[in-house]
N, C-alpha and C positions, 0 to 999 in steps of 0.2 A: 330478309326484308319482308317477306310475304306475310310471314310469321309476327312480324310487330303488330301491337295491341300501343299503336304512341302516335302524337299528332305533331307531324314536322313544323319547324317555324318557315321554309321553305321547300315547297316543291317546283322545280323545275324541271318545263318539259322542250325538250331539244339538247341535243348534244354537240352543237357545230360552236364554232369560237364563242360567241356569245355567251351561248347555255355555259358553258363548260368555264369562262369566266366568273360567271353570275354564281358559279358553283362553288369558285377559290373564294370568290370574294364576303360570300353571306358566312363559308365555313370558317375562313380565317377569323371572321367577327363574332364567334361563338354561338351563331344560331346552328340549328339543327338544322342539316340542307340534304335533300334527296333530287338528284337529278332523274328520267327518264329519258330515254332516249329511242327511237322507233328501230334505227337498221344502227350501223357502228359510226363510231364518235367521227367525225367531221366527214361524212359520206357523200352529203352534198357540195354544196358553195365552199365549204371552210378547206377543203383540199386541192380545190380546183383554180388557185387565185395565180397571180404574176409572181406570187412569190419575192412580192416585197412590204417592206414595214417604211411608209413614205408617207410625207408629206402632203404630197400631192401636186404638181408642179401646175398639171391641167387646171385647179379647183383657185391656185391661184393669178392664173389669165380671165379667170371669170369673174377673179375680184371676189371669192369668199377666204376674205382673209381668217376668219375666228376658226373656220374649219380645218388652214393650214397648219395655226398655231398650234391648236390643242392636236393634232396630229404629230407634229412633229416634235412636240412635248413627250405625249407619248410612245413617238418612237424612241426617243432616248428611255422610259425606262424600263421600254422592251430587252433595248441591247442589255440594260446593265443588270437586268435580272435573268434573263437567257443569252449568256453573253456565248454559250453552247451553237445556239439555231440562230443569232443574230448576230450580221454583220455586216462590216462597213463598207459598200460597192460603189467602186468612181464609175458614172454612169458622162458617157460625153457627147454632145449636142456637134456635127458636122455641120460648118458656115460653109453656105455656097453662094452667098450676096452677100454685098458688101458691111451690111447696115445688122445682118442676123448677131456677130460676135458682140459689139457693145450692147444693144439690144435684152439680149440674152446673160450678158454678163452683169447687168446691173439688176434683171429680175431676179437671176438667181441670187443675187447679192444680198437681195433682201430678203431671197426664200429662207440664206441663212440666218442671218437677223432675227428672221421669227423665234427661229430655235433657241436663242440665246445662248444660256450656259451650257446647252446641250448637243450644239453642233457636231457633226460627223469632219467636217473639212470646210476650206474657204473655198468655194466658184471659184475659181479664173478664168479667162483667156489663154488660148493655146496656138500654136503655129500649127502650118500644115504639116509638118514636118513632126511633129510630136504627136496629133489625130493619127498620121500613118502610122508609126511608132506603138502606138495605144490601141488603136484597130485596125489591123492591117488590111482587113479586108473592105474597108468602107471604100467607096467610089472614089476615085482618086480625082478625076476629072472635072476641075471649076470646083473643085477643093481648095478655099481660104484659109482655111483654119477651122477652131473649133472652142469650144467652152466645156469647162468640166466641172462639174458639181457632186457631192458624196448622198448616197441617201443607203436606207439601210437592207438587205436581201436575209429571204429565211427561208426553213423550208414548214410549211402550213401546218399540215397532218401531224407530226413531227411534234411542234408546237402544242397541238389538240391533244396529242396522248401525253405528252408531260404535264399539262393542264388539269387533264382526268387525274394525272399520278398523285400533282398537289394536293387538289380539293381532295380528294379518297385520308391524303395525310395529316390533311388540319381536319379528318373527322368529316368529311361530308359522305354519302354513300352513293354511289355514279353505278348505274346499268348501262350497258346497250343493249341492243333486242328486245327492248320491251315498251311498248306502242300504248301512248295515252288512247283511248277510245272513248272515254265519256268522262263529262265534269261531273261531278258530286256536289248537288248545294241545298242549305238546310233549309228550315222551314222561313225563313226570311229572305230567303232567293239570294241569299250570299253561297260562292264557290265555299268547300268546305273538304273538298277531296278531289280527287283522280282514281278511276278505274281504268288498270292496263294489263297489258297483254302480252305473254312470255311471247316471242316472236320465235324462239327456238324450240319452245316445249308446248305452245298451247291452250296455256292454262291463265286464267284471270285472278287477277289482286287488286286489291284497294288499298289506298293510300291515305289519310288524313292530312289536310295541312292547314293552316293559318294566312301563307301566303303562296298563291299560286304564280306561276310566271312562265309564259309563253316568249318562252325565247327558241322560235322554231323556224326563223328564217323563212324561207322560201315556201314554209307550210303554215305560216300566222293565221291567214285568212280560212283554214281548215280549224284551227281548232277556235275562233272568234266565231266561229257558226254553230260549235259546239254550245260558245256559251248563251247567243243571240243566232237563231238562223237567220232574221234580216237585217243582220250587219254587212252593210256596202264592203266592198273589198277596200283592204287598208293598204294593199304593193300592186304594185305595179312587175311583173317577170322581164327582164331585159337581160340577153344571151351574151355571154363573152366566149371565144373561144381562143385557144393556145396552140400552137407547133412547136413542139420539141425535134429540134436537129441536133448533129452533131455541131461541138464546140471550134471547130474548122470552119465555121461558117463566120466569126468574127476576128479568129484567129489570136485572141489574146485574154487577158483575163479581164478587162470593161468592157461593161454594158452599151450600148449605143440607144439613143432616145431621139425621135423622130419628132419636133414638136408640134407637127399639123400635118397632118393624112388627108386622103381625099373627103373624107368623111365631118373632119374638123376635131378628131379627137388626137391625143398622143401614141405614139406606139413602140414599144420597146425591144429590145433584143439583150436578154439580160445573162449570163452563164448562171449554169444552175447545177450541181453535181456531175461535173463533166460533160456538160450538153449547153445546148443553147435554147432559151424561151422565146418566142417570137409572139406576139398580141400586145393587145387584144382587139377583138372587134365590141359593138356594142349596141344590137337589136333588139327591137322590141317580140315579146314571143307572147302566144296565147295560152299556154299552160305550166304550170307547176310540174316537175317529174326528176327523180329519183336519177336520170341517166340522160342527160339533156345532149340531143345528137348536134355537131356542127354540120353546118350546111352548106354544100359547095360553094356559094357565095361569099360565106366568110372565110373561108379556107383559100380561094383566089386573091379576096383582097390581101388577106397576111403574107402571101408569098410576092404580089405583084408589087404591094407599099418593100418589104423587106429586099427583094430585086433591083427596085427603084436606087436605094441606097447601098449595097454591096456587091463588089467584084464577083464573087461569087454566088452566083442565082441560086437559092435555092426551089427546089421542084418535088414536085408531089412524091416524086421515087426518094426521096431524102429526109422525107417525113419520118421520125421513129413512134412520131406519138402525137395525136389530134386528142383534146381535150375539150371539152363545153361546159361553164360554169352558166348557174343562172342567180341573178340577183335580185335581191328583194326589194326591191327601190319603194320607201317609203314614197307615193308620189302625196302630192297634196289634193285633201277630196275636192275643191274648186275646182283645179285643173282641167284644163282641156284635154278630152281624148285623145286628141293631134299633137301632142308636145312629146317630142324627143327623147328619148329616154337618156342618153347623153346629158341634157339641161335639167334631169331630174336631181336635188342634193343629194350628197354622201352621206348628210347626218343623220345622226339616228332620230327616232320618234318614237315617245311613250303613250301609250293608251291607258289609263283604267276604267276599266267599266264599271256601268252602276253596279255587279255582283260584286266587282272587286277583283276579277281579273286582270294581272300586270300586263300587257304585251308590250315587247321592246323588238324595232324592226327596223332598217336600214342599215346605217354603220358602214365598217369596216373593219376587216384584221387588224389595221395597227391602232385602232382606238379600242378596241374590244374592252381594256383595260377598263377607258371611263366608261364606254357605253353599262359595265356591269357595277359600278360603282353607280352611274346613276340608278337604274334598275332598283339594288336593293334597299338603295333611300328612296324610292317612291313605293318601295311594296312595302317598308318600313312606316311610312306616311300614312300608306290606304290600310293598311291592316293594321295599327296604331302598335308596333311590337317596340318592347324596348330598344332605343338608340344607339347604336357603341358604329366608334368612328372606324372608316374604311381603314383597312393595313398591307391594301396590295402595290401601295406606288415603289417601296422599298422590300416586296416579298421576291426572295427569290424560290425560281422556279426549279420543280424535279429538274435532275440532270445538270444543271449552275454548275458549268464549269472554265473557268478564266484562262482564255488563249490558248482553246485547240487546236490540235495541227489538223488543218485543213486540208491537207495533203493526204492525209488517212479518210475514206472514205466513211469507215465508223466514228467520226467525229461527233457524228450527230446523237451518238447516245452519252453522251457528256460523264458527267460524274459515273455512267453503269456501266462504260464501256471494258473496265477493269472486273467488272464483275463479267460481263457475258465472256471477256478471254479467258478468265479462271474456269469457267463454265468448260470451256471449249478444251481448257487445256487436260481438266480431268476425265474429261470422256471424248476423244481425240477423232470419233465420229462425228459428232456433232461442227467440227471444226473443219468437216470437207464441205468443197463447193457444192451449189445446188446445180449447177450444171457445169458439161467443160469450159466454155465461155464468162462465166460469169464471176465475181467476185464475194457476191452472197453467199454464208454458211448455214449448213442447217441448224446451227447453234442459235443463229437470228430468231428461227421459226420456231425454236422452242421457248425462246426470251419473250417472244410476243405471245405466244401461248399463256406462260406462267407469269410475266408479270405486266403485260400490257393489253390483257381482254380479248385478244383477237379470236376470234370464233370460224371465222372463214378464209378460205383461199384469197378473196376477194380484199378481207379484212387486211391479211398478211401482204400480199403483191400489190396493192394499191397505196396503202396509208401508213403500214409498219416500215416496209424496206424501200419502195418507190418506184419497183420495178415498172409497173404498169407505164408510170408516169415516162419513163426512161427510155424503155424499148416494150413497145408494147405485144411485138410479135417474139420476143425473147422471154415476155412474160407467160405468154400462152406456155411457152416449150418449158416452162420451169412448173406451170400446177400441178401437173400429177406429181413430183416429185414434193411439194409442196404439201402437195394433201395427204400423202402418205405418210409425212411427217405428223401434221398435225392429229391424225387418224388414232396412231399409236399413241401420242399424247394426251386425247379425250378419252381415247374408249369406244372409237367408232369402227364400223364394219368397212369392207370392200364399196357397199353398195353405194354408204357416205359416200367414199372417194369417189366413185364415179359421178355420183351426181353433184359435188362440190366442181367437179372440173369440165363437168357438162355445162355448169353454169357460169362458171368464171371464162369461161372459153368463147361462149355467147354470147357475155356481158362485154369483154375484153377484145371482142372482134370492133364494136364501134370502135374503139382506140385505133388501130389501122388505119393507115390512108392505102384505099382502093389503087 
């Protein structure tokens, strides 16, 4: 890439859902699309989510219905193009008043209505008798009943590298490690390139392109200064955080969904690879950062709302794993300082500037879809490129594979799972665990090596295999073994290892609950 003397019809800078969308979407239509990326593909916000492809149940108590629709549009052609990382989860609503079951059973009624042809399941009404049955461990006490609705569960990261896998295969060309630092624009003050930065070697390249597009998430308002330094900030930072427990704490295989918290928001307890997800919270924070810490604050409310509702209390010693996502909430520039970040929309919002810079900022994982469909018709717009119609509603995705056993933990490499066992089977090392405990082969750490970018320990135990996410104190005790893997695969020395596991070890200690 350094080496091209060629002027792309798309540059895209960010690698999280979005970027990495915008990347399948511009390449499938036969422009030329170079994505950059600063650290590794969904590092930030894109790995750090609940872990579902929904609707939105909350956005429809507020009465944005268009937001519901097109969501849950596009959750249907999430599932049927990654029917691999997308699936169907009965999520159920505990009636403890009288008046909550009809209630709740006639909103969800229409949540599915939205969906139309694309439904997951009908709402119902359930006995208390069938809630126990379904969650065993939910409160039993001034237990009515219950309502059960379907929406869709996946795993993010997962998602992000099959994303990279496509867009790389309809022809686009995707880095990570290499950090846009300055826009490029001609003599007419139009964008006209990117200069960036090998993040693992050093060394600086320039890029040409036609149409630029800041799809950076959480980091918009950095490179919007690049292009105007008195550009008012376009997000607003508001912090979610997550507890991962063991799956004993629900005792079944549905979700349970809380529909008002002290707070006023929803909160979930949803299974997730043999664990349970508990969140989220939803504060407002003052800064942008790469590794957003949670705060004892939100870390009591998720256990004391979560306590509220199940037999089983869970407690800070049962934590395997604290996570902090932060979000980019498009707020509106009127808006009051004082407003909620909660009441701020989930939709997304396009900017072009007078140079002609795209930014695309808000959203969600399960719209990503359109959010990158609208994207490329508006840089198609402002950069006046020839028009050819979107082709990602029916593209399926690397890995597209139909009714995996779920039961198999490596489910989640779909269609390549046949290839990494062949892998494993002719070199029979590769195919021992990474620790005694653990189910991971070093086969994995070579598969993310060769054919999924991973450059770091951090790369591998966070976003290839999930460990971080899973048990985070079992992740620490697996990087050296991890690094020495990847060590011999690069070409790197002892000192690498040391300091790849000096750093995942530092980084991966916030994951700990104290």
């Amino acid at each position: 890439m350094k080496d091209r003397k060629r002027q792309w019809d798309f540059i895209i800078i960010g690698g999280g859902a979005t970027g990495l969308g915008i990347a399948v979407d511009a390449a499938a239509r036969g422009y030329s699309t170079l994505l950059l990326e600063q650290s590794d593909f969904a590092k930030a916000t894109s790995a750090r989510s609940t872990k579902l492809v929904h609707g939105g149940v909350r956005y429809l108590q507020k009465g944005d219905v268009a937001l519901v629709r097109e969501a849950l549009r596009e959750r249907g052609y999430l599932r049927r193009n990654a029917p691999h990382l997308v699936k169907n989860q009965r999520f159920i609503i505990g009636n403890y008043r009288w008046w909550e079951k009809p209630l709740y059973t006639v909103g969800l009624t229409f949540y599915d209505m939205l969906s139309g042809g694309m439904s997951l399941g009908r709402s119902l009404p359930m006995s208390r008798t069938q809630v126990i049955k379904s969650i065993p461990q939910i409160v039993h006490q001034g237990l009515r009943g219950g309502v059960v609705y379907h929406d869709g569960q996946f795993d993010d990261s997962r998602l992000a590298i099959n994303l990279m896998q496509t867009a790389i295969e309809k022809g686009a060309t995707v880095v990570n490690y290499a950090k846009v630092i300055q826009l490029l624009k001609g003599s007419d003050g139009q964008i006209s390139g990117v200069v960036a930065r090998d993040e693992l070697e050093g060394t600086r390249f320039t890029a040409e392109g036609k149409c630029i597009v800041n799809a950076t998430g959480i980091f918009v308002d950095s490179v919007i200064k690049m292009d105007n330094p008195e550009e008012k900030p376009l997000v607003r930072p508001s912090q979610g955080v997550h507890l991962v427990v063991d799956k004993s704490f629900l005792g079944g295989d549905d979700a349970i969904m809380i529909p008002k918290t002290s707070d006023g928001r929803v909160m979930f307890g949803v299974p997730w690879h043999n664990r349970v997800i508990l969140g989220t919270t939803d504060i407002p924070v003052k800064e942008f950062v790469l590794e957003p810490k949670a705060l004892d604050e939100e870390v009591d409310f998720i256990l004391e709302t979560a306590g509220r509702y199940l037999e089983k209390k869970p407690q800070r010693s049962d934590v395997l794993c604290v996570f902090a996502g932060l979000r980019p909430l498009a707020a509106p520039r009127h808006e009051s300082e004082g407003a909620k970040t909660k009441e701020i929309s989930r939709s997304h919002k396009m900017l072009v500037s007078p140079s002609g810079l795209v930014t695309i900022t808000g959203g969600k994982w399960t719209t990503y879809r359109k959010m990158a469909e609208d994207t490329v018709n508006a840089g198609i717009r402002a950069r006046k490129l020839p028009f050819r119609e979107c082709r990602t509603k029916n593209l399926r995705i690397h890995g597209y594979f139909e009714n995996p056993d779920r039961n198999n933990r490596m489910y989640i490499y779909g269609s390549d799972l046949d290839e990494i066992l062949k892998m494993q089977k002719e070199n029979p090392s590769w195919a021992q665990k990474l620790d005694g405990s653990s189910e991971f082969t070093a086969g994995e750490v070579i598969w993310a090596v060769r054919r999924e970018m991973a450059r770091t320990v951090d790369d591998v135990l966070a976003r290839r295999v999930r460990v971080l996410y899973l048990d985070a104190r079992k992740s620490i005790e697996m990087a050296p073994r991890v690094a020495e893997i990847m060590a011999e695969e690069l070409g790197k020395d002892k000192n690498w290892v040391r300091q790849q596991v000096e750093e995942y070890t530092a980084m991966a200690r916030g994951y700990v609950m104290e």
